[in-house]
PQR file of N, CA, C, O and H, with PARSE charges and radii, in Angstrom:
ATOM      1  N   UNK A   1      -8.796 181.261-163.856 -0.4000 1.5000
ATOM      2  CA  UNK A   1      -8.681 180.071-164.678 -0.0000 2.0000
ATOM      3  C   UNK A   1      -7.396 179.320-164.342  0.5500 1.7000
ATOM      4  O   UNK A   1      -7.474 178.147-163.976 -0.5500 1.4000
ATOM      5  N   UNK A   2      -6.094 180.000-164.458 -0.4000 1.5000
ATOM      6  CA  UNK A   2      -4.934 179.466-164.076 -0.0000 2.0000
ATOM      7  C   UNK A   2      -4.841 178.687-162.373  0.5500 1.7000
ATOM      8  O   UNK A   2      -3.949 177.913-162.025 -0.5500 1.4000
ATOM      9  H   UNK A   2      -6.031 180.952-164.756  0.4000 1.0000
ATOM     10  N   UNK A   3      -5.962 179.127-161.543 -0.4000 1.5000
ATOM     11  CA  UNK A   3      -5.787 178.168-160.381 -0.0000 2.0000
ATOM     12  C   UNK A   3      -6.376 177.629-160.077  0.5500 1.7000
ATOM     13  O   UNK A   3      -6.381 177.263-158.902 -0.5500 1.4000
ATOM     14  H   UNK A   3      -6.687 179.755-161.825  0.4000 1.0000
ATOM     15  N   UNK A   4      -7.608 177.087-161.337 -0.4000 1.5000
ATOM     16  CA  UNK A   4      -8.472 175.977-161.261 -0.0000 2.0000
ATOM     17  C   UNK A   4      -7.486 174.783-162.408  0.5500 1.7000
ATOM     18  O   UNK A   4      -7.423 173.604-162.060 -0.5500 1.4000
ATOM     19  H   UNK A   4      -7.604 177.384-162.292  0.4000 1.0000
ATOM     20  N   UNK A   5      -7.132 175.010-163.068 -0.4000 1.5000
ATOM     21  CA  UNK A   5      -6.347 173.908-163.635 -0.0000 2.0000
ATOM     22  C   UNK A   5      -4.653 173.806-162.987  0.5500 1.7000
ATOM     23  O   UNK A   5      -3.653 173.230-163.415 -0.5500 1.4000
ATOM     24  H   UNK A   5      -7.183 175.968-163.351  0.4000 1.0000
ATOM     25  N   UNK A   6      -4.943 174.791-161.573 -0.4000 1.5000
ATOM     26  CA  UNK A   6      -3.878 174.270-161.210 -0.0000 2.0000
ATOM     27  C   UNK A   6      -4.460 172.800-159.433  0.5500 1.7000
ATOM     28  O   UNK A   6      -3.956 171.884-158.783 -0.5500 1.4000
ATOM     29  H   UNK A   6      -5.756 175.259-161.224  0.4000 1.0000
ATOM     30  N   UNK A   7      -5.549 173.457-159.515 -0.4000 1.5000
ATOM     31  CA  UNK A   7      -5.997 172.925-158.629 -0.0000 2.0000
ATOM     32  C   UNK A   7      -6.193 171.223-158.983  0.5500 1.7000
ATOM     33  O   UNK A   7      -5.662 170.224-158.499 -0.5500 1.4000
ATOM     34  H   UNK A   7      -5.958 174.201-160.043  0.4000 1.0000
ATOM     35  N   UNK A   8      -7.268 171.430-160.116 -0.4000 1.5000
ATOM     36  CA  UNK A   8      -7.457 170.233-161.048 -0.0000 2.0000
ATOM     37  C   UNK A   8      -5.986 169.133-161.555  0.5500 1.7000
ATOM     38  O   UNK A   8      -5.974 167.934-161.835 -0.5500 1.4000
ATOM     39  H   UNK A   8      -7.699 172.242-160.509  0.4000 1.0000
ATOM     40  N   UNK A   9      -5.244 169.804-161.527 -0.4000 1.5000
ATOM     41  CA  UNK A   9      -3.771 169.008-161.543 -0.0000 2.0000
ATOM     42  C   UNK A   9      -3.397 168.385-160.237  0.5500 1.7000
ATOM     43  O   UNK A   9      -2.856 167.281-160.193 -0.5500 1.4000
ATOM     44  H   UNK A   9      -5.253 170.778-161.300  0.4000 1.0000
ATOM     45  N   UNK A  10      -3.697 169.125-159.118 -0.4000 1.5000
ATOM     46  CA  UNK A  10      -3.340 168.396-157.699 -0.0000 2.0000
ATOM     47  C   UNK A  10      -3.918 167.430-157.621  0.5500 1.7000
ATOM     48  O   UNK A  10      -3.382 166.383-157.259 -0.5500 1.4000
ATOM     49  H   UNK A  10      -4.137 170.022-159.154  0.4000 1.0000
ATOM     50  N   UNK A  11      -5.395 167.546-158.001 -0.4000 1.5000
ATOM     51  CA  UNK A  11      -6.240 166.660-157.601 -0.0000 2.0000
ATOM     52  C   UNK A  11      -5.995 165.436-158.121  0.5500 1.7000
ATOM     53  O   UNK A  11      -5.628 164.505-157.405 -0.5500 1.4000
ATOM     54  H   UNK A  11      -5.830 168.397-158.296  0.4000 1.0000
ATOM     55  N   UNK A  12      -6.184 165.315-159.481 -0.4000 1.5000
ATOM     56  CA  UNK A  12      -5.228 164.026-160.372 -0.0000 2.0000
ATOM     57  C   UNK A  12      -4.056 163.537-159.971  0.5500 1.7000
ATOM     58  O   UNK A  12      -3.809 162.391-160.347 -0.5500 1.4000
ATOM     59  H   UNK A  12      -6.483 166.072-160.063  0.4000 1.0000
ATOM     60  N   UNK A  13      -3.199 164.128-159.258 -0.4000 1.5000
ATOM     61  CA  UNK A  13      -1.837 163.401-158.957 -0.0000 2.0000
ATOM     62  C   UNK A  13      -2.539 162.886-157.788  0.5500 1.7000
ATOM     63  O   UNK A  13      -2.245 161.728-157.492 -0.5500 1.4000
ATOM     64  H   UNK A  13      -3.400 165.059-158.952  0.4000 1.0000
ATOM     65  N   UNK A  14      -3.545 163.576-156.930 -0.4000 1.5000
ATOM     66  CA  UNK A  14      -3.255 163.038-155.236 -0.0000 2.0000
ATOM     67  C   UNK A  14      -4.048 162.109-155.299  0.5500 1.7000
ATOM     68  O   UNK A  14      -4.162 161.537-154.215 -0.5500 1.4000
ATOM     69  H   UNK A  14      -3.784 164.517-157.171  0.4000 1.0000
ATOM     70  N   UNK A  15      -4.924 161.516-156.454 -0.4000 1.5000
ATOM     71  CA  UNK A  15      -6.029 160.034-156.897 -0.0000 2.0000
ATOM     72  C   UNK A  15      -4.949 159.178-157.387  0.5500 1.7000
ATOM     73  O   UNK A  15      -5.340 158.125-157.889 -0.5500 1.4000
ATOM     74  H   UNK A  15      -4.832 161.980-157.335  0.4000 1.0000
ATOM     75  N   UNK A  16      -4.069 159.312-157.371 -0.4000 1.5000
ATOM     76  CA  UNK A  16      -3.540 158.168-158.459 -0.0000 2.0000
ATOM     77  C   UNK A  16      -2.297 157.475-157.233  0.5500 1.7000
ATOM     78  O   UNK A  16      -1.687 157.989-156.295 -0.5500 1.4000
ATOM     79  H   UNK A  16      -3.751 160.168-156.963  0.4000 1.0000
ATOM     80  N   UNK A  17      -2.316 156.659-157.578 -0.4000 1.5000
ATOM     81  CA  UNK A  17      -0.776 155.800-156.792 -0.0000 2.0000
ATOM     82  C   UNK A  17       0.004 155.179-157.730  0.5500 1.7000
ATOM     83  O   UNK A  17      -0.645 154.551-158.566 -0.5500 1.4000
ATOM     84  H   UNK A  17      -2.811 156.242-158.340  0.4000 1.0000
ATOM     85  N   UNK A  18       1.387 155.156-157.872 -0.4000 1.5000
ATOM     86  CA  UNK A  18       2.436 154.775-158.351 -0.0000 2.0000
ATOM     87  C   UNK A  18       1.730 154.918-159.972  0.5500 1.7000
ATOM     88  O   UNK A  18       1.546 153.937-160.692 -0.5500 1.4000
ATOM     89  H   UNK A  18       1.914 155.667-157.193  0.4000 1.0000
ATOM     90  N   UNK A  19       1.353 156.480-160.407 -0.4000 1.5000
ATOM     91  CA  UNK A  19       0.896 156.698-161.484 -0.0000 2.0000
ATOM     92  C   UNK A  19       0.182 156.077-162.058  0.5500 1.7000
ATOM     93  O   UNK A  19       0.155 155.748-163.243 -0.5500 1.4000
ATOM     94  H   UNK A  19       1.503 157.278-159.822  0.4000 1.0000
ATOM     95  N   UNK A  20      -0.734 155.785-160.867 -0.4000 1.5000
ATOM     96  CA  UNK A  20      -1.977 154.943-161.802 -0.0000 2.0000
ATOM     97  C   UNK A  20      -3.320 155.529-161.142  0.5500 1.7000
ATOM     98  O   UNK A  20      -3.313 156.311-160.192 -0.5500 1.4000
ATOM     99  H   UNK A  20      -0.712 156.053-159.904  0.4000 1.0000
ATOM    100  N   UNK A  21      -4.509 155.027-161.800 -0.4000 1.5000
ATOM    101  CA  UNK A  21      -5.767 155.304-160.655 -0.0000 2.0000
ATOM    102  C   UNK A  21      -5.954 154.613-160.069  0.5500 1.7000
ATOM    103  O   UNK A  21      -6.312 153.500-160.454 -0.5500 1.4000
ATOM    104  H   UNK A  21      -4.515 154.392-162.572  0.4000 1.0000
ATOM    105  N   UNK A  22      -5.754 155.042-158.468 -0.4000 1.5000
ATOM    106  CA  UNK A  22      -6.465 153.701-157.636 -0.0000 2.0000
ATOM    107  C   UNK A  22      -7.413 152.916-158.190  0.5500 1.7000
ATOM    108  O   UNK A  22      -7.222 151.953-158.932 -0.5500 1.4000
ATOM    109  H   UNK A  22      -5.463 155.946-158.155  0.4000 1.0000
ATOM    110  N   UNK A  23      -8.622 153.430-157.742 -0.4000 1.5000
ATOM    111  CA  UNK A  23      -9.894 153.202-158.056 -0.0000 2.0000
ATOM    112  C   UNK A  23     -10.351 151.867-159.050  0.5500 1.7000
ATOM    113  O   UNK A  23     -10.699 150.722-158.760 -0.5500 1.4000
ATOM    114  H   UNK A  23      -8.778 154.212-157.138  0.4000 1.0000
ATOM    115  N   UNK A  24     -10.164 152.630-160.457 -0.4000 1.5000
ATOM    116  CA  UNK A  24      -9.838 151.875-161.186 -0.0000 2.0000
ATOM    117  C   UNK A  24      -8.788 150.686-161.290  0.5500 1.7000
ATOM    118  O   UNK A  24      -8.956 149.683-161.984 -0.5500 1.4000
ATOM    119  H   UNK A  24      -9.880 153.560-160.693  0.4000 1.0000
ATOM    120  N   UNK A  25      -8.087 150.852-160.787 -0.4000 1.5000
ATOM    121  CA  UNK A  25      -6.680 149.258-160.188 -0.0000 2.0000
ATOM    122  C   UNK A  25      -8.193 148.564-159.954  0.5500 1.7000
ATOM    123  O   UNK A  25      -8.815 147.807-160.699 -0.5500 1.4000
ATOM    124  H   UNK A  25      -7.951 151.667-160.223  0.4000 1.0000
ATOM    125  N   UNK A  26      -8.565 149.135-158.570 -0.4000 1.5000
ATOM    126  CA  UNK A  26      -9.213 147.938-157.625 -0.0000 2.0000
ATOM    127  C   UNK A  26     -10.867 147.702-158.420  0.5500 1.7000
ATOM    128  O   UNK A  26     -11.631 146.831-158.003 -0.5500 1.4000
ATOM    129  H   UNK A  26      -8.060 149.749-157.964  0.4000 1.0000
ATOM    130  N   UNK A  27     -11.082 148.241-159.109 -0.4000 1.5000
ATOM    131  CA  UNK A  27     -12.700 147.393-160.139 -0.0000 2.0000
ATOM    132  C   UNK A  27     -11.700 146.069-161.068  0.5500 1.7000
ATOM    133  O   UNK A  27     -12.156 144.939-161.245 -0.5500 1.4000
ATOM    134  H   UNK A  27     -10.461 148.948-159.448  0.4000 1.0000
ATOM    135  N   UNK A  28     -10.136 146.565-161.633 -0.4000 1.5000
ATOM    136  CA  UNK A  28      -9.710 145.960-162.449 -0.0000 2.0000
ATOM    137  C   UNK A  28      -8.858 144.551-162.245  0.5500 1.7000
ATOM    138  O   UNK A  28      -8.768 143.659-163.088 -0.5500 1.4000
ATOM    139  H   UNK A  28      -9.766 147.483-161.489  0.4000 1.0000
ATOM    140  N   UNK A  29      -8.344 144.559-161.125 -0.4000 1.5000
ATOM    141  CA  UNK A  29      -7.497 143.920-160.504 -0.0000 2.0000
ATOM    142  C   UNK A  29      -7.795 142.550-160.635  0.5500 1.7000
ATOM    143  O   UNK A  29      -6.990 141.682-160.972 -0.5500 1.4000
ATOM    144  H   UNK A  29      -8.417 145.284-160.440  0.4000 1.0000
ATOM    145  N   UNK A  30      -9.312 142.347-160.277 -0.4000 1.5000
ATOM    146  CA  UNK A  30      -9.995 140.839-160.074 -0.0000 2.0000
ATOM    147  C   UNK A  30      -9.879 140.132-161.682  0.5500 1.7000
ATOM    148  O   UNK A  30      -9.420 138.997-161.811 -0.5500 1.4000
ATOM    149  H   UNK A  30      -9.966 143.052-160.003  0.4000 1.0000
ATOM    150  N   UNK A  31     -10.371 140.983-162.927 -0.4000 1.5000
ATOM    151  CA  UNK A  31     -10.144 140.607-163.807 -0.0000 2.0000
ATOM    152  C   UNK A  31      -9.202 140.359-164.771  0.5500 1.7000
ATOM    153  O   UNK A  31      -9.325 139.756-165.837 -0.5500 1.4000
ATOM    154  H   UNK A  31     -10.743 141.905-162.821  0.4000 1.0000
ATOM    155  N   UNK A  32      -8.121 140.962-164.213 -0.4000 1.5000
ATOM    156  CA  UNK A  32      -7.280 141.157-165.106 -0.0000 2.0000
ATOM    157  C   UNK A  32      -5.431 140.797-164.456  0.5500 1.7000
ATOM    158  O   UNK A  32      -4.859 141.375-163.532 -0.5500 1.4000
ATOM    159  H   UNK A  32      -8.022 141.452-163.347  0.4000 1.0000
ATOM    160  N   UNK A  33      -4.853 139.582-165.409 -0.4000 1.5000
ATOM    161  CA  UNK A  33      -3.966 139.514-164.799 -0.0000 2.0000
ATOM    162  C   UNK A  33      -2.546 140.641-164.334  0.5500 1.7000
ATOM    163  O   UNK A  33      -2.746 141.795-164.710 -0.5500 1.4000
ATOM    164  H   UNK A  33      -5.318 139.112-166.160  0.4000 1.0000
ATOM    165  N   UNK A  34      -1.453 140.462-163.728 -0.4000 1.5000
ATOM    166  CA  UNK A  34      -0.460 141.335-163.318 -0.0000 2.0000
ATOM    167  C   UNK A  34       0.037 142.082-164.708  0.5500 1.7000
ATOM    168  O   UNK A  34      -0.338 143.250-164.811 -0.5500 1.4000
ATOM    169  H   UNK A  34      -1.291 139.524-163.422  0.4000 1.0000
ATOM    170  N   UNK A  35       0.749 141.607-165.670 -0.4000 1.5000
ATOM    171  CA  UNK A  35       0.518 141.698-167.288 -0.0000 2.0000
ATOM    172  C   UNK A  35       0.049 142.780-167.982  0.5500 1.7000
ATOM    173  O   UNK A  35       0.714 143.582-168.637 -0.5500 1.4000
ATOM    174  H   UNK A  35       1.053 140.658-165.586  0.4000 1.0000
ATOM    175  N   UNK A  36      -1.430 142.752-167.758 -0.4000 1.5000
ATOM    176  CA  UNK A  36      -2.368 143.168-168.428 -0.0000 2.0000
ATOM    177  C   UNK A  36      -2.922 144.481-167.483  0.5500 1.7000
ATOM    178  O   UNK A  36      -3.358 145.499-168.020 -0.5500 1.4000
ATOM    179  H   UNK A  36      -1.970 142.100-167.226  0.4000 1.0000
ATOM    180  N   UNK A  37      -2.860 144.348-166.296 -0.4000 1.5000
ATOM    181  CA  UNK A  37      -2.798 145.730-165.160 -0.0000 2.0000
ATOM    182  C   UNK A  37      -1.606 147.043-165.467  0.5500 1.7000
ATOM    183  O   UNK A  37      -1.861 148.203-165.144 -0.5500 1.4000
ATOM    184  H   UNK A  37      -2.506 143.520-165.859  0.4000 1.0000
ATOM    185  N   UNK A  38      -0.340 146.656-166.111 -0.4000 1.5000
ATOM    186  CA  UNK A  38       0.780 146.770-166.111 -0.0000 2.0000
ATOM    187  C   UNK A  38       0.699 147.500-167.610  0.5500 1.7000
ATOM    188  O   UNK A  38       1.194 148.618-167.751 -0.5500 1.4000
ATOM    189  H   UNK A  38      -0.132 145.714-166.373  0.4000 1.0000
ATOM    190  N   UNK A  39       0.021 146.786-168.771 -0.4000 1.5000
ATOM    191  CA  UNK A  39      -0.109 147.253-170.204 -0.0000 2.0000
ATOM    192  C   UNK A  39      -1.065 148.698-169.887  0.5500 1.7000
ATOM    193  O   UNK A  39      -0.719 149.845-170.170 -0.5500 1.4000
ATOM    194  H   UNK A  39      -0.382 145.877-168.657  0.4000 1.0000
ATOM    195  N   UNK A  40      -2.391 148.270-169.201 -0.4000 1.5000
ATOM    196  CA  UNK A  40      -3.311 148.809-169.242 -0.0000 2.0000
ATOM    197  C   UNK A  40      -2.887 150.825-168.621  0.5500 1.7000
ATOM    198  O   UNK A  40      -3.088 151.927-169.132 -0.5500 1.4000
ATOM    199  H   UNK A  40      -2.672 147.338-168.971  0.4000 1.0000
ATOM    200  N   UNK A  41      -2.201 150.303-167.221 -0.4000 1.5000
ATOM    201  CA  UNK A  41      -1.953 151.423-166.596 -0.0000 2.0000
ATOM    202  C   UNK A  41      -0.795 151.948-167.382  0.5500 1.7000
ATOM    203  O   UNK A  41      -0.612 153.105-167.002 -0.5500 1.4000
ATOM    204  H   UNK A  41      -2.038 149.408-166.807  0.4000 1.0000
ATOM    205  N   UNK A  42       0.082 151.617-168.320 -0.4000 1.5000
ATOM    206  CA  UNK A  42       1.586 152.225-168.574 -0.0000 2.0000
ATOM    207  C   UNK A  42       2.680 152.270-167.502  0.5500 1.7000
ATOM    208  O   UNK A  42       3.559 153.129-167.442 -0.5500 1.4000
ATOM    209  H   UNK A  42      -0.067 150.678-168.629  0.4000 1.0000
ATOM    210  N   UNK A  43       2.533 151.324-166.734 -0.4000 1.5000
ATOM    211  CA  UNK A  43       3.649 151.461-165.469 -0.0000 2.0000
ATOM    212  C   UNK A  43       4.084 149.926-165.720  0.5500 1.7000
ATOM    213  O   UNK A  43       3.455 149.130-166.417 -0.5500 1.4000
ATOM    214  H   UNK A  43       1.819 150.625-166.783  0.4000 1.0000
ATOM    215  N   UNK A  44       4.986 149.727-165.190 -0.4000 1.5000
ATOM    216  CA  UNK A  44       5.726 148.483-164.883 -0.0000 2.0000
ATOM    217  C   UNK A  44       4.894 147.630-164.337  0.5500 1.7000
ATOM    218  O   UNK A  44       3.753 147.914-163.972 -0.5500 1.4000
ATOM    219  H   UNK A  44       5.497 150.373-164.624  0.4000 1.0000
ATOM    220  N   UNK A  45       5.614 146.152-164.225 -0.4000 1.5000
ATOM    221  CA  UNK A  45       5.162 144.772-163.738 -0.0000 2.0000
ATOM    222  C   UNK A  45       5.448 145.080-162.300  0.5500 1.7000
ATOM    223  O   UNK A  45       4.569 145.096-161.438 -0.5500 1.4000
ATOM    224  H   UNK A  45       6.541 145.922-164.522  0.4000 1.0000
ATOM    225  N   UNK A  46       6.740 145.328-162.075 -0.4000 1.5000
ATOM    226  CA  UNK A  46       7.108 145.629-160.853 -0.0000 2.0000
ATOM    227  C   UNK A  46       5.680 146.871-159.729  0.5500 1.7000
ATOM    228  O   UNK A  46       5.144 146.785-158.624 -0.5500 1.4000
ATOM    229  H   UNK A  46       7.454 145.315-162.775  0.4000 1.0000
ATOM    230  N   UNK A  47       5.650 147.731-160.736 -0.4000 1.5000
ATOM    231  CA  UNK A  47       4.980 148.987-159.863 -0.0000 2.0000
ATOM    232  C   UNK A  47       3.225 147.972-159.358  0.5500 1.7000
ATOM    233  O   UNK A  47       2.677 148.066-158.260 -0.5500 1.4000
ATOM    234  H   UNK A  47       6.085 147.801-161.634  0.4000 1.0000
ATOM    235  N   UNK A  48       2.898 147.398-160.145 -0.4000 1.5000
ATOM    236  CA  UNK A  48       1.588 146.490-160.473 -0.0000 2.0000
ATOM    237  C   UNK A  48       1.909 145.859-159.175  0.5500 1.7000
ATOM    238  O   UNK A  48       1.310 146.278-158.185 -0.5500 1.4000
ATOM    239  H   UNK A  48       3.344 147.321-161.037  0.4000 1.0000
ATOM    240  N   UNK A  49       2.978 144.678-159.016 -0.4000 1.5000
ATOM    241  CA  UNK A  49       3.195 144.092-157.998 -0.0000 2.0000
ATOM    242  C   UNK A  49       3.215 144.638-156.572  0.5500 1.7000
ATOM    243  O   UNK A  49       2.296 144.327-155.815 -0.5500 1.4000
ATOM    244  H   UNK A  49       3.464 144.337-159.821  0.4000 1.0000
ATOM    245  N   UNK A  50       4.156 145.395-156.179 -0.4000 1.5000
ATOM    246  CA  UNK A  50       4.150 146.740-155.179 -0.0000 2.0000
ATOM    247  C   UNK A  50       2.569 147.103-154.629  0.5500 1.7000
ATOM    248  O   UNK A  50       2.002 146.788-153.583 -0.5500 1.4000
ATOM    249  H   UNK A  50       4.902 145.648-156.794  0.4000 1.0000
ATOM    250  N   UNK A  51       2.086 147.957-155.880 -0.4000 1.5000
ATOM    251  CA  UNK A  51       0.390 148.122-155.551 -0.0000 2.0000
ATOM    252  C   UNK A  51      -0.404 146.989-155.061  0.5500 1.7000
ATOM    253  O   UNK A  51      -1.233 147.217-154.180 -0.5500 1.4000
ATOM    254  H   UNK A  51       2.547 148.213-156.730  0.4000 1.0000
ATOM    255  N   UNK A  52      -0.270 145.862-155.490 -0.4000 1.5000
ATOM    256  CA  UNK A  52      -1.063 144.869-154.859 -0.0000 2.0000
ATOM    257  C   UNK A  52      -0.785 144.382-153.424  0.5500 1.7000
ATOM    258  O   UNK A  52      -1.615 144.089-152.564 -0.5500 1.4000
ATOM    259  H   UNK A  52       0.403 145.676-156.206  0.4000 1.0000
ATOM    260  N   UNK A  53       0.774 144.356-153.336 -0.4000 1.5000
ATOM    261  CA  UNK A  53       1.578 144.479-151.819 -0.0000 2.0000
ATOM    262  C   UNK A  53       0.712 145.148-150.911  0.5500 1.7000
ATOM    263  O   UNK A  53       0.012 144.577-150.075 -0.5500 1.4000
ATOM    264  H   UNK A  53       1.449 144.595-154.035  0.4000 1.0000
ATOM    265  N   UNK A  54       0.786 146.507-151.119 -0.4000 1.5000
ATOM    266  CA  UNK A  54       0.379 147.545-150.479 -0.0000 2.0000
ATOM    267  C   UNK A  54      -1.104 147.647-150.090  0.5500 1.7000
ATOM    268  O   UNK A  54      -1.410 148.122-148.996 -0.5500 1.4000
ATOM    269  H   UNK A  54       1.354 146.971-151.799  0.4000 1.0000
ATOM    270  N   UNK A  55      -2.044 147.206-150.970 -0.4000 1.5000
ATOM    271  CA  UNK A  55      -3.314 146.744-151.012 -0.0000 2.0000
ATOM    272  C   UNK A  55      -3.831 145.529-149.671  0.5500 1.7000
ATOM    273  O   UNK A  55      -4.748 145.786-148.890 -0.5500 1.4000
ATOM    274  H   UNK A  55      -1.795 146.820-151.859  0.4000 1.0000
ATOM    275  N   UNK A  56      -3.033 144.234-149.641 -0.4000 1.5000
ATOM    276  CA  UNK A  56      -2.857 143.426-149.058 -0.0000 2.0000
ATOM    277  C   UNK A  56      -2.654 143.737-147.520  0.5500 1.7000
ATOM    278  O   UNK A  56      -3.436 143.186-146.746 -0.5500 1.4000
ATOM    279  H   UNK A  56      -2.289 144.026-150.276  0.4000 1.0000
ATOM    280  N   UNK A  57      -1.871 144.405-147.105 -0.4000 1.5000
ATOM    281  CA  UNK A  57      -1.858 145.040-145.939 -0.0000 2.0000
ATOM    282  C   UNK A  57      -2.485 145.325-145.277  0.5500 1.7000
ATOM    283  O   UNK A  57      -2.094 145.918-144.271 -0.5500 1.4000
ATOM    284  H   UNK A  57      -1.235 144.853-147.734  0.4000 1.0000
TER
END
């Protein structure tokens, strides 16, 4: 049990970027302004901005 919820913990950090879910960013992104990406995820305006940088590339 202890190295399936340790496994299950890797897995969640190694989906997410700058503590967020990818995934979800990119269904959300189109609808939703920098702001509201930023409320939604609990990370900064800044980290929001960055991710979209990085996206762009």
């Amino acid at each position: 049990m202890r190295k399936s919820l340790k496994t299950e913990a890797l897995n969640n950090r190694a989906s997410s970027l700058f503590g967020m879910d990818f995934h979800q960013f990119i269904e959300k992104e189109h609808m939703m302004t920098n702001y509201e990406l930023a409320e939604e995820f609990g990370v900064t305006l800044e980290a929001v901005k960055k991710l979209k940088h990085q996206i762009k590339r």
